[in-house]
N, C-alpha and C positions, 0 to 999 in steps of 0.2 A: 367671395365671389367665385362662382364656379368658372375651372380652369379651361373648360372649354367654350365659354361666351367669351372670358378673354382674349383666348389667341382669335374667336370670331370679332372682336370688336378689334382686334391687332391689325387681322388682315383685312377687312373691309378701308381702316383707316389708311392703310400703308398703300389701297390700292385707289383709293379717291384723290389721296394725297400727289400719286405716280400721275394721274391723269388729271392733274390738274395744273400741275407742273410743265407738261408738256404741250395742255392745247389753251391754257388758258393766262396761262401765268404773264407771259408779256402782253395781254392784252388786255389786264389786269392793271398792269405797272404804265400803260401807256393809257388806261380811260382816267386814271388820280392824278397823272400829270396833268396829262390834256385840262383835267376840269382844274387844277391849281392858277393855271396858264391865264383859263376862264376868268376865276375869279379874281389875279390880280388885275386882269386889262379893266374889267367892270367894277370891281368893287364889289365883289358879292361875296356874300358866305356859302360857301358851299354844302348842303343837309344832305342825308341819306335819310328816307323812312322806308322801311325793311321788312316783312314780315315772312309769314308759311312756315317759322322754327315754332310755333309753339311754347316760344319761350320771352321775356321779355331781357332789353340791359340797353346799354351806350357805350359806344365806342369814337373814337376819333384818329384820325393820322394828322402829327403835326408837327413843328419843330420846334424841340424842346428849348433852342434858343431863343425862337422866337415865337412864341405860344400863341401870340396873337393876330399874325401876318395871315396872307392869303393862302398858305398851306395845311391849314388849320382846317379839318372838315369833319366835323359830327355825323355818325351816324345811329337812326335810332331806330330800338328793335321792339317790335309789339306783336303781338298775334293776334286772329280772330279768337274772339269770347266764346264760341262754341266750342273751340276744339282743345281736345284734351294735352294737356303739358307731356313734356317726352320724360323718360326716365332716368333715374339720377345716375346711372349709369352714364349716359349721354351727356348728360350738361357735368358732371366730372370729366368726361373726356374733353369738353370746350372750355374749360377752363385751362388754361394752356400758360404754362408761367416763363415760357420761352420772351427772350427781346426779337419783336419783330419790326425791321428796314424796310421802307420802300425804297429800290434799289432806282438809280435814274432810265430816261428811256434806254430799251435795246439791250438790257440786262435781266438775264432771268434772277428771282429773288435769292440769293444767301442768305440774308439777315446778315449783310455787313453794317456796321454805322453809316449811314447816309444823315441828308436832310430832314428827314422824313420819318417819326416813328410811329407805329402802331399802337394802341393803348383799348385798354377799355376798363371803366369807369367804376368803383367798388360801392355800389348804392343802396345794396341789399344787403347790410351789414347784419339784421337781423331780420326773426319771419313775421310774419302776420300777428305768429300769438307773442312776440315780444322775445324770445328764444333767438339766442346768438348764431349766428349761419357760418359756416366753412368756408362754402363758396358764394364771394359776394358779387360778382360779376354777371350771372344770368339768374331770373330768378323763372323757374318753372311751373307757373301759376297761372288759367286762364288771368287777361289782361287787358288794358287798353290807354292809353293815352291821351290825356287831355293838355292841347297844342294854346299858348296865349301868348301873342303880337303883344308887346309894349315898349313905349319911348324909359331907356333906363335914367335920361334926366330929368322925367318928368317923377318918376317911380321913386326915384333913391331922392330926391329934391324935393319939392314941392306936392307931394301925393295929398289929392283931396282936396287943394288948394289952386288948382292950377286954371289958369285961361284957355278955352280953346285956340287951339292954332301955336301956341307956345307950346317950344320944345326942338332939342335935336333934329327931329327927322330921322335920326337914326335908330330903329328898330331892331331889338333884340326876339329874342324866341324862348319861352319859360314852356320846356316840356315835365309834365306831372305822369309818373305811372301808377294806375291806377289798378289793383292786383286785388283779383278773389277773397275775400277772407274767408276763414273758417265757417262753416255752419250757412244754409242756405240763405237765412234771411239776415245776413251779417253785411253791412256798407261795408263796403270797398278800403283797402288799406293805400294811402295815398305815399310813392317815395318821390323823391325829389324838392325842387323841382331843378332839373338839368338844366344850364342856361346854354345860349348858343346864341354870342354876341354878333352886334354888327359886327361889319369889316370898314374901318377906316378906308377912306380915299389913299390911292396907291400904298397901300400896304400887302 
């Protein structure tokens, strides 16, 4: 890699980084509470769907103790199918093996241990043509996702057997990413699929 795109990708980073720190950062740390807050009073799961990186992945902040509580919030990442994927330059620099904290309200972020961690999800273990991937966290391949609502007691129980009207009620979310393959007229390589559970009553 030539020595001068790096110190350019050095200092672009070191300076998104500065200003993001200062105008954005507690307001940041205070819109994941707030919506935690959300979701314990309702009972909801909290989603993110995300796009304009050109790249596709999933991520979440949650508590590693308690994995399945109301702090628990997926986010998932897609791009429009037109546009071209960024360079592997770029998706190495987001590939970030740092431990990241969400620190509580009125703190800017450290990355000290809190409640709250940062994670994102390894689903691109390999590529399209079967070839073992490096980085498995974003995959940079036009993309798109395909989103399916279902009852997990009707799914993991009784599938294909079931009464209408029977079942939980409680609704999970099965996201599939749905990734370019090689060669123009090549279907689509399917990863997944990411689950993204209900939320229990007061949890």
């Amino acid at each position: 890699m030539d020595t001068r795109l790096k110190g350019m990708i050095s200092c672009c980073t070191q300076t998104t980084s500065a200003l993001l720190t200062r105008s954005q950062d507690l307001e940041r740390t205070y819109l994941i509470r707030t919506l935690q807050g959300i979701a314990h009073n309702k009972s909801l799961r909290m989603t993110f769907f995300s796009g304009g990186v050109d790249c596709c992945g999933a991520g979440l902040v949650h508590d590693p103790a308690k994995p399945q509580d109301h702090k628990t919030m997926y986010q998932i990442i897609s791009a429009s199918v037109v546009n071209a994927p960024p360079s592997n330059y770029v998706l190495r620099l987001l590939h970030n093996n740092r431990v990241l904290y969400v620190p509580q309200n009125g703190h800017r972020s450290a990355h000290q241990p809190s409640d709250t961690k940062e994670d994102m999800m390894e689903i691109f273990t390999q590529d399209v043509n079967g070839s073992a991937r490096e980085y498995k966290r974003l995959m940079g391949r036009r993309n798109y996702v395909a989103c399916v609502v279902y009852d997990p007691e009707i799914v993991n129980g009784t599938f294909g057997q079931t009464t209408p009207g029977q079942g939980s009620g409680k609704l999970s979310l099965a996201v599939d990413f749905m990734v370019q393959n090689e060669g123009p007229y090549s279907a689509p390589m399917k990863y997944g699929p990411v689950i993204v559970p209900s939320l229990e009553y007061g949890r």
